[in-house]
C-alpha positions as CSV (number, residue, x, y, z in Angstrom):
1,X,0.0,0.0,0.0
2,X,2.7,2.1,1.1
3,X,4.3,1.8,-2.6
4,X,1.0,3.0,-3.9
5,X,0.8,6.0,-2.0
6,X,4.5,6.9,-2.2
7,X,4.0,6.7,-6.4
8,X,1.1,9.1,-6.5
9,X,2.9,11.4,-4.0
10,X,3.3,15.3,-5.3
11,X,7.1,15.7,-5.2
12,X,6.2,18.9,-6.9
13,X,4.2,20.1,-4.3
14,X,7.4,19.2,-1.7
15,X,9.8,21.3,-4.0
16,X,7.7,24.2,-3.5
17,X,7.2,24.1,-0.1
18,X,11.3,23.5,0.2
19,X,10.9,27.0,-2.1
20,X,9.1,28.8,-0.1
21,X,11.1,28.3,3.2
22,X,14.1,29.0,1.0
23,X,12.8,32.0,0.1
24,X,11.7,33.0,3.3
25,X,15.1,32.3,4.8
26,X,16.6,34.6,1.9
27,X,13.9,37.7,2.9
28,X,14.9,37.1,6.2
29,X,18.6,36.6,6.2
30,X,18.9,40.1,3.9
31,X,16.8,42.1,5.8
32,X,19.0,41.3,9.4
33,X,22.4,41.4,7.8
34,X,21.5,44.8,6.9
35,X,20.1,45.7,10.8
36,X,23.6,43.6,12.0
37,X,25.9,45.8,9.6
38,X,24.2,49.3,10.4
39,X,23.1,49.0,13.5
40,X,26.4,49.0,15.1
41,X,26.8,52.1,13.8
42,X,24.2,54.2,14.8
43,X,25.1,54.3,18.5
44,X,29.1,54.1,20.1
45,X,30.4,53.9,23.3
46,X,29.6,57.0,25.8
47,X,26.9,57.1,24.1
48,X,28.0,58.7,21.0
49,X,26.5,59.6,17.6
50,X,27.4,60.8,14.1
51,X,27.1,64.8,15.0
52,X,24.1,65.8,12.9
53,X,22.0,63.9,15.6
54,X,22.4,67.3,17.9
55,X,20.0,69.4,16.0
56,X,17.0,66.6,15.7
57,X,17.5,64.5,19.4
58,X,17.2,67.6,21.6
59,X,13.9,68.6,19.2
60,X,12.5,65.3,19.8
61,X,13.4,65.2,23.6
62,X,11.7,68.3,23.3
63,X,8.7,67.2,21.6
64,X,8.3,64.7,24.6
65,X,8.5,67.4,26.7
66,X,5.7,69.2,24.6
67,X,3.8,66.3,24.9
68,X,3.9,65.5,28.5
69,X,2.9,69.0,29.0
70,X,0.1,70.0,26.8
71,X,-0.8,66.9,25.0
72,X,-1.0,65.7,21.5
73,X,-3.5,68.1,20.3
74,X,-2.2,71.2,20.5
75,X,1.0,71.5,18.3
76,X,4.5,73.0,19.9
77,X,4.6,76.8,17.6
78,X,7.2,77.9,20.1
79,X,10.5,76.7,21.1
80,X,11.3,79.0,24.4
81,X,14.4,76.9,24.9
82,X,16.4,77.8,20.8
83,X,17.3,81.4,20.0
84,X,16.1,83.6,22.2
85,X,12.3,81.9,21.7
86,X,11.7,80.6,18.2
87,X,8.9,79.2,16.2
88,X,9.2,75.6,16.2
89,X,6.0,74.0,14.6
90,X,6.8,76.3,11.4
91,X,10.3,74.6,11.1
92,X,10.5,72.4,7.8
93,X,12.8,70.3,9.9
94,X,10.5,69.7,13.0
95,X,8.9,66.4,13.4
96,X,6.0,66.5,16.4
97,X,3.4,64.6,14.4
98,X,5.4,61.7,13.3
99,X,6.6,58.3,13.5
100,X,9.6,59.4,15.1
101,X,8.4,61.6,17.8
102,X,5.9,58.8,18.5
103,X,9.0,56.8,19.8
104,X,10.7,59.3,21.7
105,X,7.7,59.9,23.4
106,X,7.2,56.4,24.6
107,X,11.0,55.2,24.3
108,X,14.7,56.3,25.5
109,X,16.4,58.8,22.3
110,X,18.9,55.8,21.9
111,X,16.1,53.0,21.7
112,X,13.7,55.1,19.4
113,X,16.6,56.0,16.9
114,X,17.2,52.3,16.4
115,X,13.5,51.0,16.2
116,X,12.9,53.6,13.8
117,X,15.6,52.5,12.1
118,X,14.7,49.0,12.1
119,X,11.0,50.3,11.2
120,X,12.1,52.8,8.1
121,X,14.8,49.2,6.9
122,X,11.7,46.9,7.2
123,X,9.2,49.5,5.1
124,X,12.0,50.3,2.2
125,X,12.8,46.4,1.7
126,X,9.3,44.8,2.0
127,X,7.7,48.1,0.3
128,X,10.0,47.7,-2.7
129,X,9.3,43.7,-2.5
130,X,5.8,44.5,-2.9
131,X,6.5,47.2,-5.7
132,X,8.0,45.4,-8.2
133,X,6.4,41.8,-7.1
134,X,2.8,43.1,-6.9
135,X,2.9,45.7,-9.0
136,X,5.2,45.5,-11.4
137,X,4.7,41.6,-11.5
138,X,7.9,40.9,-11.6
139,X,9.1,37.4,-10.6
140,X,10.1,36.6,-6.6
141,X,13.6,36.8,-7.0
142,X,14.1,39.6,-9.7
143,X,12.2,41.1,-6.8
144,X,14.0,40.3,-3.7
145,X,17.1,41.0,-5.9
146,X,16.1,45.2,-6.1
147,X,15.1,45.2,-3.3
148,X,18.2,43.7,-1.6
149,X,20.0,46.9,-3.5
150,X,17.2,49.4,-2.0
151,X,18.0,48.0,1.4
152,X,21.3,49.0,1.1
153,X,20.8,51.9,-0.8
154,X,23.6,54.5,0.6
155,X,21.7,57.4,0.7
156,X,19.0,55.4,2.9
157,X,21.5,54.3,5.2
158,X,24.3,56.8,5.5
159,X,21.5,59.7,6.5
160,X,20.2,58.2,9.4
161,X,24.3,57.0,10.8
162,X,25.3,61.0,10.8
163,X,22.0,61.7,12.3
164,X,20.0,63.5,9.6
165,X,16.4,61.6,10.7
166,X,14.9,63.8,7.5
167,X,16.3,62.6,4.7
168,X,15.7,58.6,5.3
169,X,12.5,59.1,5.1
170,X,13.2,58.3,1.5
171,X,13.1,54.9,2.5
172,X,9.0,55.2,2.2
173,X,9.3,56.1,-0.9
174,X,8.7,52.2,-2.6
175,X,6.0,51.5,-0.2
176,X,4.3,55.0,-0.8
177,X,3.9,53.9,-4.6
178,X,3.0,50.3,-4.2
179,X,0.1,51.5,-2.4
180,X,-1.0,53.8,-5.2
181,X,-0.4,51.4,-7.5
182,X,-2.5,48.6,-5.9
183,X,-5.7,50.5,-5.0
184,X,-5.8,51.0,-9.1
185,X,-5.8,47.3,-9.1
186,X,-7.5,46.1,-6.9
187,X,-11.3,45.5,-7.2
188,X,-12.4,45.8,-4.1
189,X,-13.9,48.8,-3.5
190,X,-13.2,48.9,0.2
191,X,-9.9,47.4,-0.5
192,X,-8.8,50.1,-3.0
193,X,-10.3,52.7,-0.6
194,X,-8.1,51.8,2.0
195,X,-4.9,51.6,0.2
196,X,-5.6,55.1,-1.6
197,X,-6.1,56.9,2.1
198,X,-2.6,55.0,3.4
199,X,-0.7,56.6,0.2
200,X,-1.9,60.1,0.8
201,X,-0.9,59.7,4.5
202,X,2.9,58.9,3.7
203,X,2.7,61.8,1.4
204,X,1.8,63.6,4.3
205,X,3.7,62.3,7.0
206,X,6.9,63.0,4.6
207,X,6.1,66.7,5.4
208,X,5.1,66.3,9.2
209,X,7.9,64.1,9.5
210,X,10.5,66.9,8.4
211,X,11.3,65.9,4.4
212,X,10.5,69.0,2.7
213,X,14.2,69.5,1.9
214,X,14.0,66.2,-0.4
215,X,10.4,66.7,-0.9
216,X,10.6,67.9,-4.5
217,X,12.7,64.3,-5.1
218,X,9.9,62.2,-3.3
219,X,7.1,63.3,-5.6
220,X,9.9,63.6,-9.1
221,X,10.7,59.6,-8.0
222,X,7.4,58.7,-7.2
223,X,5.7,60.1,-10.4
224,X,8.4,58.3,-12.4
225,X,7.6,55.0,-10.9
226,X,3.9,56.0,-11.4
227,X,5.1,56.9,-15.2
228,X,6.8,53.5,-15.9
229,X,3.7,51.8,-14.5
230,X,1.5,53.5,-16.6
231,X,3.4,53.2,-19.5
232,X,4.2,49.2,-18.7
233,X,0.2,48.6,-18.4
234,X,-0.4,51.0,-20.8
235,X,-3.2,53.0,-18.8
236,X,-2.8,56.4,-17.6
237,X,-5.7,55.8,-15.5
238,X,-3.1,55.2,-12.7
239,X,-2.4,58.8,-12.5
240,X,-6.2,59.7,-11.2
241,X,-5.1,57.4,-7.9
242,X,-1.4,59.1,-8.0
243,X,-3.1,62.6,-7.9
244,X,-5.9,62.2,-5.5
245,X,-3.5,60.7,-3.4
246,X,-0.8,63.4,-3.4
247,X,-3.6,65.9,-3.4
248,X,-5.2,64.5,-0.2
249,X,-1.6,64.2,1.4
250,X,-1.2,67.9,0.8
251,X,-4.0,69.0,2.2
252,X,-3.6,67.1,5.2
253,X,0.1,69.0,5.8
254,X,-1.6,72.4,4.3
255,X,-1.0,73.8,7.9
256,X,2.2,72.5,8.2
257,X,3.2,74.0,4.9
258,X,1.8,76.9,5.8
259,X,3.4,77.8,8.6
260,X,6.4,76.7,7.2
261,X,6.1,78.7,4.4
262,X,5.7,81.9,6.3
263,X,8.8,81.4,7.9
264,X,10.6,80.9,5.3
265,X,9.3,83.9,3.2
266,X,10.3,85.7,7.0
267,X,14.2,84.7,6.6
268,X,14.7,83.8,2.7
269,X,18.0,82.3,2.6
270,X,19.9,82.2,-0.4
271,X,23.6,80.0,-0.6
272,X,25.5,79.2,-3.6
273,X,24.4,76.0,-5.4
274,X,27.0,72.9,-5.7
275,X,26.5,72.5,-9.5
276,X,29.2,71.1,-11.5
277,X,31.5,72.5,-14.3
278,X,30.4,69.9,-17.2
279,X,28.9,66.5,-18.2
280,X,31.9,64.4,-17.7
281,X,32.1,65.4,-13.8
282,X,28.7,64.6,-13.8
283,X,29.1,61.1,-14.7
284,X,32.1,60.9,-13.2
285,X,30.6,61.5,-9.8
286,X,27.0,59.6,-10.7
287,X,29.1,56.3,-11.0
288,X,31.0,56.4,-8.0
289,X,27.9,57.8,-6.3
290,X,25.7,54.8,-7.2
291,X,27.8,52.0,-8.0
292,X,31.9,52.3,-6.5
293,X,32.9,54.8,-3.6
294,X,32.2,58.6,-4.0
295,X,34.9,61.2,-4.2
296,X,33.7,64.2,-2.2
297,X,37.4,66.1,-2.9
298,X,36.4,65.8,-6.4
299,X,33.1,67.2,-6.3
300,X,34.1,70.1,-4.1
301,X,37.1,71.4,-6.6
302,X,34.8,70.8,-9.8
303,X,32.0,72.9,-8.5
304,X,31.3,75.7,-10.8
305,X,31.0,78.6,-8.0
306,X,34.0,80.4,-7.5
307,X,33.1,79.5,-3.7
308,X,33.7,76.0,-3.3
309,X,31.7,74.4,-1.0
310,X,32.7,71.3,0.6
311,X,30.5,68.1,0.4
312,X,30.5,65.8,3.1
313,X,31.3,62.0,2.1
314,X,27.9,61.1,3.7
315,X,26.3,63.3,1.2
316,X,27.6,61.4,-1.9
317,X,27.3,58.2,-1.2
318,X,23.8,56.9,-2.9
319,X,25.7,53.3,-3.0
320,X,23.8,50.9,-5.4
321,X,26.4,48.2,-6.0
322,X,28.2,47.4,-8.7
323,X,25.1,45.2,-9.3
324,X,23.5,47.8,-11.8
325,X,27.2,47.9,-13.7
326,X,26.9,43.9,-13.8
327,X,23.6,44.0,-15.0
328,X,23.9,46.6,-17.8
329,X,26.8,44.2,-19.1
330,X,24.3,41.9,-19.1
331,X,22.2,44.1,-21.5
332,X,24.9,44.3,-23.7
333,X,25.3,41.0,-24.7
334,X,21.5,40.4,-25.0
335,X,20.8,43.1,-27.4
336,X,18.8,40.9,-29.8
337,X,16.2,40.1,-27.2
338,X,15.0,44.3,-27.4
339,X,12.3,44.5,-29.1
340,X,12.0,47.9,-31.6
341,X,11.2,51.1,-28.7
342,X,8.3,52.5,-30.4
343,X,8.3,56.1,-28.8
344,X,4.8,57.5,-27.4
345,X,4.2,60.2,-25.2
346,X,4.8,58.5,-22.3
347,X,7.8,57.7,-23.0
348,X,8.9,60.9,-24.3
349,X,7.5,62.1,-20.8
350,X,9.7,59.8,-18.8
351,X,12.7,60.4,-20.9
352,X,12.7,64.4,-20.2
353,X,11.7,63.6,-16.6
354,X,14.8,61.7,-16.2
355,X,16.8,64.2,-18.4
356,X,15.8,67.1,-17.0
357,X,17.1,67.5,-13.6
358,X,20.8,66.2,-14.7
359,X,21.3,70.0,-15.7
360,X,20.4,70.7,-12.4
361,X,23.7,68.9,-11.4
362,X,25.9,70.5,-14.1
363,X,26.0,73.9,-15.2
364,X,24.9,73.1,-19.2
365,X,24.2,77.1,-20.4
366,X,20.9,78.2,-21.5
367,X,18.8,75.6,-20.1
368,X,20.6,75.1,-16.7
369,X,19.5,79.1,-16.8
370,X,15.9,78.4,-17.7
371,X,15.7,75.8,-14.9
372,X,17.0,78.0,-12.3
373,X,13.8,80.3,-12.8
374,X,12.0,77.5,-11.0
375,X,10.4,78.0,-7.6
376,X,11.7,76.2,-4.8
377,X,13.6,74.1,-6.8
378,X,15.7,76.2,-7.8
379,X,16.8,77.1,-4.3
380,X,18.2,73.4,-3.8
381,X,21.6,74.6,-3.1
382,X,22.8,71.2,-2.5
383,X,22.6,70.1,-6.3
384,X,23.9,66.0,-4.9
385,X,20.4,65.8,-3.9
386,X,19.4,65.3,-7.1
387,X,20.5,61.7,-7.6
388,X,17.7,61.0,-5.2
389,X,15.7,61.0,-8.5
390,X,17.6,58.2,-10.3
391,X,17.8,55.4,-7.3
392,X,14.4,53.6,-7.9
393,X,14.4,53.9,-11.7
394,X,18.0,52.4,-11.8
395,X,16.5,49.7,-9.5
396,X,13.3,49.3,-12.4
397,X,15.8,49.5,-15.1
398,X,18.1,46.0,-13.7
399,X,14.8,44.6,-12.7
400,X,13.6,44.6,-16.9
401,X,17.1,43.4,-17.6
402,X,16.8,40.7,-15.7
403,X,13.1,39.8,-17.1
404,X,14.2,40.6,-20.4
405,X,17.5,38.3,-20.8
406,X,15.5,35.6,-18.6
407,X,19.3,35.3,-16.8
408,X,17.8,34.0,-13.7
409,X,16.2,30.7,-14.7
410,X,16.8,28.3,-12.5
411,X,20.0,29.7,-11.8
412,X,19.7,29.7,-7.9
413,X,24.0,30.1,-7.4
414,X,23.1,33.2,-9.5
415,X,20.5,34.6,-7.8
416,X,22.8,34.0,-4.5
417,X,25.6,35.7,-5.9
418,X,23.5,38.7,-7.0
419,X,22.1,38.8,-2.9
420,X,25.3,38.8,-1.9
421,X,26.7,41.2,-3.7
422,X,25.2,43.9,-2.3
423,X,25.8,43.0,1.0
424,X,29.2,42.0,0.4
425,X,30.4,45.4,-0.7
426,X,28.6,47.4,2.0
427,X,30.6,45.3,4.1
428,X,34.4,45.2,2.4
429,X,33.7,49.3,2.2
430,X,33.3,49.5,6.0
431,X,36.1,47.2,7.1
432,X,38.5,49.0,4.3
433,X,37.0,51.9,5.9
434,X,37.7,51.6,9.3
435,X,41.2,49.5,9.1
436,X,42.5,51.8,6.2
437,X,40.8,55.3,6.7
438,X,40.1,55.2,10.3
439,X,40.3,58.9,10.5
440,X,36.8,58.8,8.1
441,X,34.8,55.6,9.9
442,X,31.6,56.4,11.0
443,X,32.6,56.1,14.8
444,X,35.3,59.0,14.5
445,X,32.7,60.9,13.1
446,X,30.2,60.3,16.2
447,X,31.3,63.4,18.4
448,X,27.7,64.4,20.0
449,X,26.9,62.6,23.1
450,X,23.2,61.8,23.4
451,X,23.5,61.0,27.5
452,X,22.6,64.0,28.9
453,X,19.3,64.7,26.6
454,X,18.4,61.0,27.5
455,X,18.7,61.0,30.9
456,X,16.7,64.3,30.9
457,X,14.3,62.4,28.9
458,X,14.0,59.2,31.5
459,X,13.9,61.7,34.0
460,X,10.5,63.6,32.9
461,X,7.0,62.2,33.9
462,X,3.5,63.6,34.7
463,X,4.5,63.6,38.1
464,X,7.3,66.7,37.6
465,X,6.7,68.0,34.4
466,X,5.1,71.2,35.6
467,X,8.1,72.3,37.5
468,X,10.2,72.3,34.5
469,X,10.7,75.9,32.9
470,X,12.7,78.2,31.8
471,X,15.0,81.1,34.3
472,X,18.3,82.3,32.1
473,X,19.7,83.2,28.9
474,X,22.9,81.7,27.6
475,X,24.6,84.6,25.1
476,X,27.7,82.1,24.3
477,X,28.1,82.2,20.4
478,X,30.8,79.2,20.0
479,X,29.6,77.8,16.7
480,X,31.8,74.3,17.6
481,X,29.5,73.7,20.6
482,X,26.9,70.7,20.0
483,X,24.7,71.5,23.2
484,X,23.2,74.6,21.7
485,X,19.5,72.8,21.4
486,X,19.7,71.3,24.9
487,X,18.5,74.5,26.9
488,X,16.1,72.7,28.7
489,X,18.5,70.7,30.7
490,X,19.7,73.7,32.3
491,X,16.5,75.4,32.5
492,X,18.1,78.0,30.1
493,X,17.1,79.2,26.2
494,X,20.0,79.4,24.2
495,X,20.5,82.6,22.0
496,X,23.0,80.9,19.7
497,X,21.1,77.9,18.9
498,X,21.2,75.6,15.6
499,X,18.4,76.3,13.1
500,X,18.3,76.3,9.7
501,X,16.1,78.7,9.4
502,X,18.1,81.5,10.7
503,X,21.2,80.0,8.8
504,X,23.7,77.5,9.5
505,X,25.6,79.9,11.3
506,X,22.9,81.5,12.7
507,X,23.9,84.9,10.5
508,X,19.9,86.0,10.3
509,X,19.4,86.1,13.9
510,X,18.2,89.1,14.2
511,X,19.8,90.7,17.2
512,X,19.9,94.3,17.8
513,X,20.4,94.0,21.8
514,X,23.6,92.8,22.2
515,X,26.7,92.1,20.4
516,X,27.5,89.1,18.8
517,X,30.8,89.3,21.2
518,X,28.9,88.9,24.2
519,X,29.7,85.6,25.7
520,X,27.7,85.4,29.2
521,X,24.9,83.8,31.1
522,X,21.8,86.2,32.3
523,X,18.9,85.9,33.5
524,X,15.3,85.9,31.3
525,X,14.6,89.4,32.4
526,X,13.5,93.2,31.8
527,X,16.2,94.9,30.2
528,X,16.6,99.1,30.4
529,X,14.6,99.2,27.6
530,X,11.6,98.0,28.9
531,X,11.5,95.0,27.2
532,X,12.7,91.5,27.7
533,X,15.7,89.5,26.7
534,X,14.0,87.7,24.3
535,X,12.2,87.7,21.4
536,X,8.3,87.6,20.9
537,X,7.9,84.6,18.9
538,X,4.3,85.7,17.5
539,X,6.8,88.4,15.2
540,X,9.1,85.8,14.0
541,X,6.4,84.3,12.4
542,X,3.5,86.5,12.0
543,X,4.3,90.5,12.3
544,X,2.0,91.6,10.3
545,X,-1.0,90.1,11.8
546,X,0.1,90.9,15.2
547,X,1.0,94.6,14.5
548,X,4.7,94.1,15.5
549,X,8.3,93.8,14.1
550,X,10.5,90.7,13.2
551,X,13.0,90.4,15.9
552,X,10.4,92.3,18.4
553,X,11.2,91.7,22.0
554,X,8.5,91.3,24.5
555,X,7.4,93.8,25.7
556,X,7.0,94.3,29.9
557,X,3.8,94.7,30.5
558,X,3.1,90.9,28.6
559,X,3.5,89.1,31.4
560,X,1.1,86.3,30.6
561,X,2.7,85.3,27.1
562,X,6.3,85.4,28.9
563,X,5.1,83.4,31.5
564,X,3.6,80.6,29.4
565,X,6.7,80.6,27.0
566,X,9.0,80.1,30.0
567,X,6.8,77.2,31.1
568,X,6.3,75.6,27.6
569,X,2.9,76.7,27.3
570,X,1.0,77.2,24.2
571,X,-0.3,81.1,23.8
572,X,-2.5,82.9,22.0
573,X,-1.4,84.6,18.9
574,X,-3.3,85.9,15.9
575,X,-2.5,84.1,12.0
576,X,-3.0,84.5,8.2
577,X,-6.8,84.3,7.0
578,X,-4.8,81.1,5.3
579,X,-3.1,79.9,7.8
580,X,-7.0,79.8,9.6
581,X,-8.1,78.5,6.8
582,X,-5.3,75.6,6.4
583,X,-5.3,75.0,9.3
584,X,-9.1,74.0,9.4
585,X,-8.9,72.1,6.4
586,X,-5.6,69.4,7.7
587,X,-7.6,68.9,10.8
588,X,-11.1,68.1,9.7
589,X,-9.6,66.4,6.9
590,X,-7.7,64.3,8.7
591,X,-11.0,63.4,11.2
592,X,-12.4,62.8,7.8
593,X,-10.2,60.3,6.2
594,X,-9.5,58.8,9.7
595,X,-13.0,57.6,10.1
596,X,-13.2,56.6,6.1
597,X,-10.0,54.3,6.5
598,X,-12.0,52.5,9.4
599,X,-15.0,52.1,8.2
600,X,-13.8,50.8,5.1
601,X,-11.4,48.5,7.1
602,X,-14.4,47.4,9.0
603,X,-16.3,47.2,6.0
604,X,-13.9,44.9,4.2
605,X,-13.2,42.3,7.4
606,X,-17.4,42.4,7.4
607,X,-17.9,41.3,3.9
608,X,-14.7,38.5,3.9
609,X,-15.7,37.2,6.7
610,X,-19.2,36.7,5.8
611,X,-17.5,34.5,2.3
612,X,-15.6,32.7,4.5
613,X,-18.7,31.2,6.0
């Protein structure tokens, strides 16, 4: 009997099990040799971090802080603790409503910055899994393959080791668009619903979350991937789900943007742009960038401004592999299997998209001119940023290679190879690194401490958090100090704090009260003048509305607002008719698509579990 049953036995079935737990051990073997390699990294001994980390941990200690004192609700427009009183809210960098600040809220600053890390790794590998496998329908391992080289991605990784929690927020990016992409397939109507309100809430958590600086290169990359999708299925309908999407997302940060906006048009800043000289620096730098080990001497002499300015290696490295190269070789010798490119519009569209911003990088006459008349755009001084735009469609190019040339076949040594490859250079680059360049390994670079802001941030609880304000004013300018956010430990607001927004040497400050000499300690007070030592915030952001000066001081007699500033308090302050107006639409918005995402959720649990039975 037994010979009977063993000769009708589905080996077939077997092998794909064996698959399947194969494949699963893959997933899972990339995903924590990437958390092994980088997250040693984030955090040294003495508790030490790469030294971008001491602008965005004392804002999030701070946020906690916020939190613990006037709830989630009501939003933190005032920093009493940066600058002589700041807005805070309005800063493109701040990030109270986000994932991060959730953590720092609940866990220690060292704790949160590696879960989120862990968090952001997890959503770029499986988000780009899901991209290519269940959108693009690619096969599993052409799949795993890109997204092994999106995990590793430099310019997801090396952001987050120097501390700039902003920028790898990038990492969202693949999982932004598979959601897009699969509520225009799928046929569920609840389904669909569902998946369209998650992809307008990335948009907008990219803004609440502090990405406006690489905001213009989320939406160019994820309207490319859109593009190619659209132009694969040949259906623009796609785009009605993209721009619904981004449009909802948008008006969900309109008060964020608006605010920030405000600022901004408060203290215009204006720096000379990185571009290159020519072409051949260009793509000189865009392959060592993506595929070998950038140059940052390189890019700082060949910069076309008389001014050089100096780019950090951190700020190069965009680190693909030399997996693209590999696979482009591979193109090469399959030529015959392209069929005839029959150009449409579409395609057309996609090639100037992809075109377009290279001149952004290199100074190419006429139309690098026309260009710079952008908006906003144009003001991206650091022109690197740009190759944001080219990781995912590099990653869709190898991934049509490798469907085209059918390479992979039942070739599982090669698909291992291709895994490792990846991984393999990440990790040669960082032992050559620190054995042979010790001097530019990641630990030598990690100067700020995060001790004190975490113990502070153990420390604070319901229980004390009222007795925590604010008594003196530090005038100590030293531009090499990395404590100049941490007022709040000592119960004193820094005049020469770190903020963007004023410059990155705090240059539009604008002090009239004291000398930029001064280098002593005093306490928040009444000064000859009749006003106080610090600024009124409500100018800083909104003069006009509030009948008063930028860089007004407050005034005596205002004892109330000083008072709740010094105590972390919200206060009263008149806006823009559009700030009112934004600001009403992001919140009922929000209470709008909140309840549509659960009662479709609801809805959709409902109806499968009534076809299960």
């Amino acid at each position: 009997m037994w010979k009977k049953d063993l000769k009708n036995f589905n080996f077939m079935m077997l092998n794909k099990f064996e698959n399947k737990y194969f494949f699963i051990f893959l997933f899972l073997g990339i995903f924590f040799a990437q958390q092994i390699i980088f997250q040693r990294l984030l955090i040294f001994e003495n508790h030490l971090v790469g030294e971008d980390f001491y602008f965005f941990v004392p804002n999030l200690v701070f946020g906690k802080l916020w939190f613990l004192k006037n709830g989630l609700w009501i939003p933190p427009d005032f920093a009493a603790h940066q600058c002589g009183i700041i807005p805070f809210h309005a800063d493109p960098n701040s990030a109270y409503y986000s994932l991060i600040q959730l953590l720092f809220i609940f866990y220690s600053p060292a704790t949160s910055i590696k879960i989120f890390f862990l968090i952001l790794s997890f959503f770029a590998f499986g988000g780009t899994y899901l991209l290519l496998k269940k959108g693009f329908k690619f096969s599993k391992y052409i799949s795993l393959i890109c997204s092994t080289m999106f995990l590793f991605a430099g310019n997801n990784v090396y952001p987050m080791l120097v501390g700039h929690l902003q920028l790898v927020l990038f990492m969202l990016v693949p999982m932004n668009c598979f959601l897009i992409i699969r509520s225009f397939q799928l046929e569920n109507n609840y389904l669909n619903k569902i998946f369209l309100i998650l992809s307008s809430l990335f948009f907008a958590h990219y803004i609440y979350g502090g990405a406006a600086s690489i905001m213009p290169f989320i939406l160019a990359t994820t309207f490319i991937v859109i593009l190619i999708f659209s132009i694969q299925n040949k259906n623009i309908k796609i785009f009605k789900n993209y721009f619904i999407s981004l449009f909802l997302g948008l008006l969900i940060s309109a008060s964020k943007i608006s605010y920030t906006l405000h600022l901004m048009n408060n203290f215009p800043r204006k720096y000379d742009t990185t571009i290159l000289n020519n072409f051949f620096d260009f793509i000189y730098t865009f392959i060592t960038s993506f595929f070998l080990v950038p140059n940052p001497y390189f890019y700082e002499s060949q910069q076309y401004n008389i001014k050089k300015t100096y780019m950090h290696l951190h700020g190069l490295e965009f680190g693909l592999s030399v997996l693209p190269l590999l696979i482009c070789f591979l193109l090469i010798l399959n030529l015959n299997k392209i069929k005839k490119i029959e150009l449409n519009f579409g395609k057309i569209l996609l090639i100037l998209t992809l075109v377009l911003p290279i001149f952004y990088v290199f100074r190419f006459g006429l139309v690098t001119d026309l260009l710079e008349k952008i908006p906003v755009i144009s003001t991206i001084w650091e022109r690197n940023r740009f190759f944001y735009i080219y990781t995912l469609p590099i990653i869709l190019f190898c991934a049509y290679v490798l469907k085209i040339t059918d390479f992979l076949r039942n070739k599982k040594f090669i698909i291992l190879l291709m895994l490792i490859i990846p991984i393999g250079q990440t990790l040669s680059y960082h032992l050559v690194r620190d054995f042979y360049f010790p001097e530019k390994s990641f630990k030598s670079k990690a100067y700020y401490s995060i001790k004190p802001v975490s113990s502070f941030s153990k420390s604070i609880n319901k229980n004390n958090i009222s007795s925590i304000k604010l008594k003196n004013i530090d005038y100590l300018i030293d531009q090499n100090r990395l404590d100049k956010n941490e007022g709040f430990l000592t119960s004193t607001c820094k005049l020469f704090c770190y903020n963007s927004a004023y410059g990155y040497h705090g240059e539009n400050l604008p002090i009239n009260f004291i000398s930029r000499k001064t280098n002593y300690q005093d306490k928040i007070r009444v000064l000859e003048d009749g006003l106080y030592n610090v600024f009124n915030p409500k100018c800083l952001l909104f003069p006009k509305e509030n009948s008063c000066k930028i860089g007004q001081r407050i005034k005596k007699n205002e004892k109330i607002l000083i008072e709740n500033l010094l105590n972390y308090k919200s206060i009263e302050f008149k806006k823009s008719n559009i700030q009112n107006i934004f600001n009403l639409i992001s919140k009922y918005l929000t209470l709008t698509l909140t309840f549509l995402l659960v009662f479709n959720l609801i809805k959709y649990v409902k109806v499968s579990f009534n076809r299960s039975f």
